[in-house]
ZAVEXBA-109094 format. One record per residue (C-alpha): residue in three letters; chain; y, x, z. Coordinates in nm, 4 decimals, always signed. Example, Ala and Ser with C-alpha at 12.3 -4.5 7.8 and 13.67 -1.06 7.14 Angstrom:
! ZAVEXBA-109094
 code unit    north     east       up
  ALA    A  -0.4500  +1.2300  +0.7800
  SER    A  -0.1060  +1.3670  +0.7140
***
This chain:
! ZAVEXBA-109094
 code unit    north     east       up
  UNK    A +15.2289  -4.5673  -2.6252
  UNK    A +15.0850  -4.9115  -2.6297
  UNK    A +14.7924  -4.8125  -2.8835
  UNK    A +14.6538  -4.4974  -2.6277
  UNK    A +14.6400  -4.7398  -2.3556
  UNK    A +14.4454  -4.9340  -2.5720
  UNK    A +14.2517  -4.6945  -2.6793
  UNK    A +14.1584  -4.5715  -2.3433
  UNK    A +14.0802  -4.9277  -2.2239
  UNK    A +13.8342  -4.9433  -2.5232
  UNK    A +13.6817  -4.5570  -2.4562
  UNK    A +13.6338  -4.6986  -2.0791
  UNK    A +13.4839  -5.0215  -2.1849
  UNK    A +13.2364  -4.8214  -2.4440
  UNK    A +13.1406  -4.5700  -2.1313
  UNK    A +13.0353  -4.8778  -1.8989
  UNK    A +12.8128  -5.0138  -2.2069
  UNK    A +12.6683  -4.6098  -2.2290
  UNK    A +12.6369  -4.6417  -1.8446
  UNK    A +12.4623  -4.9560  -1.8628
  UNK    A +12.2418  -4.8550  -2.1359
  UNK    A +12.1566  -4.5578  -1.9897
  UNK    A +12.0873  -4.7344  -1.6528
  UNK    A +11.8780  -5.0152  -1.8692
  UNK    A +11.6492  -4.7227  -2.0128
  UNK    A +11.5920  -4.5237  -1.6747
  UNK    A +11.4762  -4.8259  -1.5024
  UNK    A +11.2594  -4.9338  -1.8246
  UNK    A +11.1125  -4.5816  -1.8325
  UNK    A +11.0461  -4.5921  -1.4894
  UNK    A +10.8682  -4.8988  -1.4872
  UNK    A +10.6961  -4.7741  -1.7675
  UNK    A +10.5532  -4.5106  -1.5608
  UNK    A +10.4354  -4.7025  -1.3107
  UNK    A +10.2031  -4.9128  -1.5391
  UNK    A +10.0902  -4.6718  -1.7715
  UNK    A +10.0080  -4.3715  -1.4823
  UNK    A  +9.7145  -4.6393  -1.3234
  UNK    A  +9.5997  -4.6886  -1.7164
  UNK    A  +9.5732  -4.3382  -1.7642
  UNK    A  +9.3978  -4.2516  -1.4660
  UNK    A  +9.1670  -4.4990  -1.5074
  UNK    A  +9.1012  -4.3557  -1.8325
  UNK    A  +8.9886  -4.0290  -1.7146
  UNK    A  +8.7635  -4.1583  -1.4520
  UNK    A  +8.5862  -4.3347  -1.7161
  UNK    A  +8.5419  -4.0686  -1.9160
  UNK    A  +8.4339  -3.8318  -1.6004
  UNK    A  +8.1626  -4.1528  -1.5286
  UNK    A  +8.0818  -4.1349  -1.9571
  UNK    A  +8.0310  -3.7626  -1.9307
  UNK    A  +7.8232  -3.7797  -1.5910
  UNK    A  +7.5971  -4.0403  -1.6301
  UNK    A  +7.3898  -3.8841  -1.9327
  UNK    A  +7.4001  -3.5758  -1.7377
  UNK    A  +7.2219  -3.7413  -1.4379
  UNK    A  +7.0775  -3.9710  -1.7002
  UNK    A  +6.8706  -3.6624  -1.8214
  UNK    A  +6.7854  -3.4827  -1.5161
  UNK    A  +6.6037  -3.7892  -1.4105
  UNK    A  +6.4622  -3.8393  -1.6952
  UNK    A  +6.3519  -3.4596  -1.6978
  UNK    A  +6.2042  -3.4639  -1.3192
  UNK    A  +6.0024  -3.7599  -1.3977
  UNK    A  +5.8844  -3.5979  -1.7096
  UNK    A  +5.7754  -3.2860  -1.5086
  UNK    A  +5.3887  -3.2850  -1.3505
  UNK    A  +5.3662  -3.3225  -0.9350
  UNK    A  +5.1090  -3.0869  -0.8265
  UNK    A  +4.9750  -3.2130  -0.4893
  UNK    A  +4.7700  -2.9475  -0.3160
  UNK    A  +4.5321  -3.0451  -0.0539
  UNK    A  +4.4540  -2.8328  +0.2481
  UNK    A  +4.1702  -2.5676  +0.2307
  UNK    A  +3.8189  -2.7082  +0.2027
  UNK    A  +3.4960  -2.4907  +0.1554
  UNK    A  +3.2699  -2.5887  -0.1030
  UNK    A  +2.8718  -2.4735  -0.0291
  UNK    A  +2.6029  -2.5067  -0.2648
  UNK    A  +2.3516  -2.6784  -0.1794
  UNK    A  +2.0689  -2.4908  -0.0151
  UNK    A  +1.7120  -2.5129  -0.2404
  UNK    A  +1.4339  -2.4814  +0.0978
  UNK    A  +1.1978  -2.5647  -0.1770
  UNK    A  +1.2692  -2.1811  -0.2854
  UNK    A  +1.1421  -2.0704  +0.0086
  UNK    A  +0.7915  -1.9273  -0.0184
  UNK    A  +0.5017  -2.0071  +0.2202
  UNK    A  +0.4731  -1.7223  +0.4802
  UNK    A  +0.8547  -1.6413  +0.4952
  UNK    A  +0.9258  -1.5319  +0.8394
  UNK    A  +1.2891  -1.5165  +1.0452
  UNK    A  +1.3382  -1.4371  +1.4260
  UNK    A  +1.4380  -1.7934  +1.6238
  UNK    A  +1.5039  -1.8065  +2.0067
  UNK    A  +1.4014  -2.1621  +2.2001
  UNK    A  +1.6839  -2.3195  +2.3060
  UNK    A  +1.5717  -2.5173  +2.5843
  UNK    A  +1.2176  -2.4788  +2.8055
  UNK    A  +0.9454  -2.6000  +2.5531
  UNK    A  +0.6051  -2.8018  +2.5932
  UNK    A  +0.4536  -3.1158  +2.5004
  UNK    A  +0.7556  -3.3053  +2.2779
  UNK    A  +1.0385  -3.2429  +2.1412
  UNK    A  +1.1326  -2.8529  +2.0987
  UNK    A  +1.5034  -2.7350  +1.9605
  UNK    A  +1.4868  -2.3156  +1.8683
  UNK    A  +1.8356  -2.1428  +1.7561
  UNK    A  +1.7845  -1.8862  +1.4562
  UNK    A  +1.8877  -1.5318  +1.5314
  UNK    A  +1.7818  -1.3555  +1.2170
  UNK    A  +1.8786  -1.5677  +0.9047
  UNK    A  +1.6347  -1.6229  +0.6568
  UNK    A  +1.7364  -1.4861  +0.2417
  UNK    A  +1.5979  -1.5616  -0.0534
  UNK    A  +1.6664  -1.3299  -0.3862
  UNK    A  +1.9921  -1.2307  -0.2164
  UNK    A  +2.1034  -1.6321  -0.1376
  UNK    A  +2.1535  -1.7071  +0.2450
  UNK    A  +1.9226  -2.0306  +0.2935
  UNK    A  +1.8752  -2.0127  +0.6666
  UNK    A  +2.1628  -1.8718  +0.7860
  UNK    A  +2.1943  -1.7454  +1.1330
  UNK    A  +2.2842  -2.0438  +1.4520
  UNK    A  +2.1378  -2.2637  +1.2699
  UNK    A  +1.8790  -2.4956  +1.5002
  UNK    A  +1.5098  -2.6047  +1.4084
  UNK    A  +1.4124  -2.9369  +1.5145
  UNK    A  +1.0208  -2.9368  +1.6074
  UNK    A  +0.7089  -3.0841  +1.7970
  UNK    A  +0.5366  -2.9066  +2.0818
  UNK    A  +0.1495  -2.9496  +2.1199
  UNK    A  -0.0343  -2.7532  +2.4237
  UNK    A  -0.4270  -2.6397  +2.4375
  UNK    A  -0.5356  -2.4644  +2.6775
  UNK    A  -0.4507  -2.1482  +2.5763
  UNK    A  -0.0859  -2.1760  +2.3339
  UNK    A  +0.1625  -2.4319  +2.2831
  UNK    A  +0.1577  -2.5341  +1.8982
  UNK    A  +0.5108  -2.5785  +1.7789
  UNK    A  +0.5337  -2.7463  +1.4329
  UNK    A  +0.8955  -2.7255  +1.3163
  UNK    A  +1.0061  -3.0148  +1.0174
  UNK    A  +1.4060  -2.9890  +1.0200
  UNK    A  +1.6492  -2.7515  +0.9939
  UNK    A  +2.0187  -2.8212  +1.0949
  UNK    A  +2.2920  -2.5888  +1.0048
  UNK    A  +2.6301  -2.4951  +1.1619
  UNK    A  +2.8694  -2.7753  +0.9411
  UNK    A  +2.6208  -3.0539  +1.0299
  UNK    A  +2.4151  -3.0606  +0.7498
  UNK    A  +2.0433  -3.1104  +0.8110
  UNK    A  +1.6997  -3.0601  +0.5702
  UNK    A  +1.4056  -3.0780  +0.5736
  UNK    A  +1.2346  -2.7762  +0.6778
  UNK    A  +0.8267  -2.7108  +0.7595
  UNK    A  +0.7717  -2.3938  +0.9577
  UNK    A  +0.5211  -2.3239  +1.2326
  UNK    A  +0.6461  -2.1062  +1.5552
  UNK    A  +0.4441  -1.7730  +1.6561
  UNK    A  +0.4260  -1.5653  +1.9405
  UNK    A  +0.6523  -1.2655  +1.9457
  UNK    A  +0.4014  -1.0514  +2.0704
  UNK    A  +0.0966  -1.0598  +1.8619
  UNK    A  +0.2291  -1.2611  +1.5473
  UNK    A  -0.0456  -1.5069  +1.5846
  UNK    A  +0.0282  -1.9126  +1.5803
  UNK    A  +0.1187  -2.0824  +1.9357
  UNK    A  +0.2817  -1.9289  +2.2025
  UNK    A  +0.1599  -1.8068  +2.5069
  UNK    A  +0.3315  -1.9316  +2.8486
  UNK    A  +0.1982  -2.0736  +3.1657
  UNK    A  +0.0262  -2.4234  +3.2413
  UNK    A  +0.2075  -2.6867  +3.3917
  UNK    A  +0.0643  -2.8260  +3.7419
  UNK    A  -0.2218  -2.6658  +3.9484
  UNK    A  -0.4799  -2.6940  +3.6920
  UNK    A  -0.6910  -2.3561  +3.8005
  UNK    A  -0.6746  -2.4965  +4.1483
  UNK    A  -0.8163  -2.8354  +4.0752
  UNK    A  -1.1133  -2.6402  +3.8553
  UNK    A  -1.1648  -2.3900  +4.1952
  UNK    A  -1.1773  -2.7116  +4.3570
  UNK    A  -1.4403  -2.8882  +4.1658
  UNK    A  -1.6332  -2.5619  +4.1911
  UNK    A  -1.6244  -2.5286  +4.5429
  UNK    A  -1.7118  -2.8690  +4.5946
  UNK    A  -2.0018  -2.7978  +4.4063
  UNK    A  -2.1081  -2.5269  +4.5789
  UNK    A  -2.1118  -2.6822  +4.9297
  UNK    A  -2.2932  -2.9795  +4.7687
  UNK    A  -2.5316  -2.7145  +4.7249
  UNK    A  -2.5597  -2.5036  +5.0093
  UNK    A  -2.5525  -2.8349  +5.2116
  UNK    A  -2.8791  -2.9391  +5.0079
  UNK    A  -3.0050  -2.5886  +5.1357
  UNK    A  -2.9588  -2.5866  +5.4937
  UNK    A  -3.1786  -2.9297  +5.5460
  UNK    A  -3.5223  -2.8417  +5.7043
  UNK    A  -3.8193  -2.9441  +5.4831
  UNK    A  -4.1022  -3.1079  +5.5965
  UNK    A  -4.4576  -3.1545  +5.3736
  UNK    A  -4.4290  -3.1619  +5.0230
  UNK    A  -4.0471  -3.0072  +4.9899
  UNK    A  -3.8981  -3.3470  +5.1305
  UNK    A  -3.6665  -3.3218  +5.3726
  UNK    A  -3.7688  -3.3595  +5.7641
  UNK    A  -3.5705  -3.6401  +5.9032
  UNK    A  -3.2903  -3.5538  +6.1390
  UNK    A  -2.9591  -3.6240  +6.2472
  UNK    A  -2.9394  -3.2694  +6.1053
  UNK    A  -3.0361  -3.2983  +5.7691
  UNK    A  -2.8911  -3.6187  +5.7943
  UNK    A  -2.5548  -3.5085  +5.8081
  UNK    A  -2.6089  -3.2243  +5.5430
  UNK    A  -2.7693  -3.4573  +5.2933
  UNK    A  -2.4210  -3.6716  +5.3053
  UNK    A  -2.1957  -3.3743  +5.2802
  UNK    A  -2.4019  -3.2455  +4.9997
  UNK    A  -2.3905  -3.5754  +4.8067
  UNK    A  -2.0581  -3.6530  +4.8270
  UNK    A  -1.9253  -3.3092  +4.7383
  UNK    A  -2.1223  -3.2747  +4.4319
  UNK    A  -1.9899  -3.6447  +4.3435
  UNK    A  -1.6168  -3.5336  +4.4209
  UNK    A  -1.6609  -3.1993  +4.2099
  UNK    A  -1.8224  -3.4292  +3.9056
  UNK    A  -1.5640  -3.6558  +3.8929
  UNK    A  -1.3088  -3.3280  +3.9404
  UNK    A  -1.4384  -3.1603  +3.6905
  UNK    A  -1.4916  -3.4586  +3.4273
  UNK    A  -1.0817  -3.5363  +3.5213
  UNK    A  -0.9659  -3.2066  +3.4153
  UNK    A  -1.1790  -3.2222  +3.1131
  UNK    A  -1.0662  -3.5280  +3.0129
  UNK    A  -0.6675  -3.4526  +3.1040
  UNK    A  -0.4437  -3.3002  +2.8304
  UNK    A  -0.3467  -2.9551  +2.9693
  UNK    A  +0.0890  -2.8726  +2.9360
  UNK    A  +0.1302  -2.5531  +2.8436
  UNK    A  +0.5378  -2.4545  +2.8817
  UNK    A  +0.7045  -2.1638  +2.7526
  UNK    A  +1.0313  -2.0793  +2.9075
  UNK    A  +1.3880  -2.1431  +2.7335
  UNK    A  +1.5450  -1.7730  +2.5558
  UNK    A  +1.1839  -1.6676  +2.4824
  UNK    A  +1.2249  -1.4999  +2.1143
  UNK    A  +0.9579  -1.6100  +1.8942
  UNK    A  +0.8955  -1.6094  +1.5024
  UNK    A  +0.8835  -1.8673  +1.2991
  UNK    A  +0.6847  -1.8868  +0.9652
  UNK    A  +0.7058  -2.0762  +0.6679
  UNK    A  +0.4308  -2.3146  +0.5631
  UNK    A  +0.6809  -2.4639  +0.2866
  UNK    A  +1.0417  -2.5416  +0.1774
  UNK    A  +1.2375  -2.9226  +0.2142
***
């Protein structure tokens, strides 16, 4: 009886040391798993940051490889326009742009002018000129052409009238010119009839009067006034002036 309670006591004592154990190992597996599960995480991180870095690695390397292609916006490229081409004698229709005369003239081209198929004076463009009057036509002598972009050349064309194709155009004269000549006429004419109407005495002189008198001083100061009329309009330029929107044509007397 004595040995099974000594037995027992020693079965007992063995369980607490099993118990103990067993207690030992839980809490040293537990720990265990508390320092290893950072570890292993940390593990696969790295190799998710391994495996991702070549991958961007490469994709930059492949975008920087590949060309940019910039485009610009649209732009028109002309040729350049040969007015040497042009012959002498070409001919295009041109309106003036603005009342023409002495000076500067500006004419806007309503029929372009082509060359072997090639546009070289297209139409709007402007020519750029000089206006010189006679007494009949004002000369226009045009030496530039400017086109639509803003482009300018040099251009030599002379302007003609619509109506008869010949050089100059006609239009009307600027101030009372045909007055001042009826003028100088007319003064002329009562210089002479005033030289008439004295009364003669011997020998064709004239009989002296406060009569003839009086006609002898109107007759020599009207023929004075209708000299010196006469020699001022010959001596003054005449302005010829044709209006602005007249059509006219406009020859070539050589390219740029």
């Amino acid at each position: 009886m004595k040995l099974n309670i000594d037995l027992i006591k020693t079965i007992k004592i063995q369980d607490k040391h099993l118990a103990t154990c067993l207690l030992v190992l839980f809490v040293f597996l537990f720990l265990l798993n508390l320092i290893m599960w950072p570890r292993e995480k940390r593990e696969i991180l790295a190799k998710v940051e391994l495996k991702e870095v070549p991958r961007v690695a490469v994709e930059k390397m492949a975008n920087e490889s590949k060309p940019v292609l910039r485009v610009s916006g649209i732009e028109v490229i002309s040729r350049p326009r040969n007015l040497s081409a042009i012959p002498p004698g070409a001919f295009f229709k041109a309106k003036l742009s603005s009342g023409a005369s002495n000076g500067l003239v500006k004419a806007e081209v309503i029929e372009g002018l082509a060359i072997n198929s090639e546009m070289l004076i297209p139409e709007g463009s402007s020519l750029v000129g000089q206006g010189t009057s006679s007494e009949e036509r004002l000369f226009i002598q045009f030496n530039q052409v400017v086109f639509k972009d803003g482009t300018f050349s040099n251009f030599n064309a002379v302007a003609c009238d619509n109506d008869d194709q010949m050089v100059g155009l006609k239009g009307s004269l600027v101030g009372n010119r045909i007055g001042r000549v009826a003028g100088g006429v007319g003064l002329g004419f009562l210089g002479g009839f005033s030289s008439g109407l004295q009364e003669p005495q011997g020998y064709g002189s004239p009989k002296p009067s406060m009569k003839n008198a009086i006609l002898n001083g109107t007759a020599t100061t009207a023929l004075e006034e209708s000299r010196k009329m006469l020699s001022d309009l010959k001596n003054r330029m005449p302005i010829m002036e044709v209006k602005a929107g007249t059509e006219i044509c406009v020859i070539a007397s050589g390219g740029s």
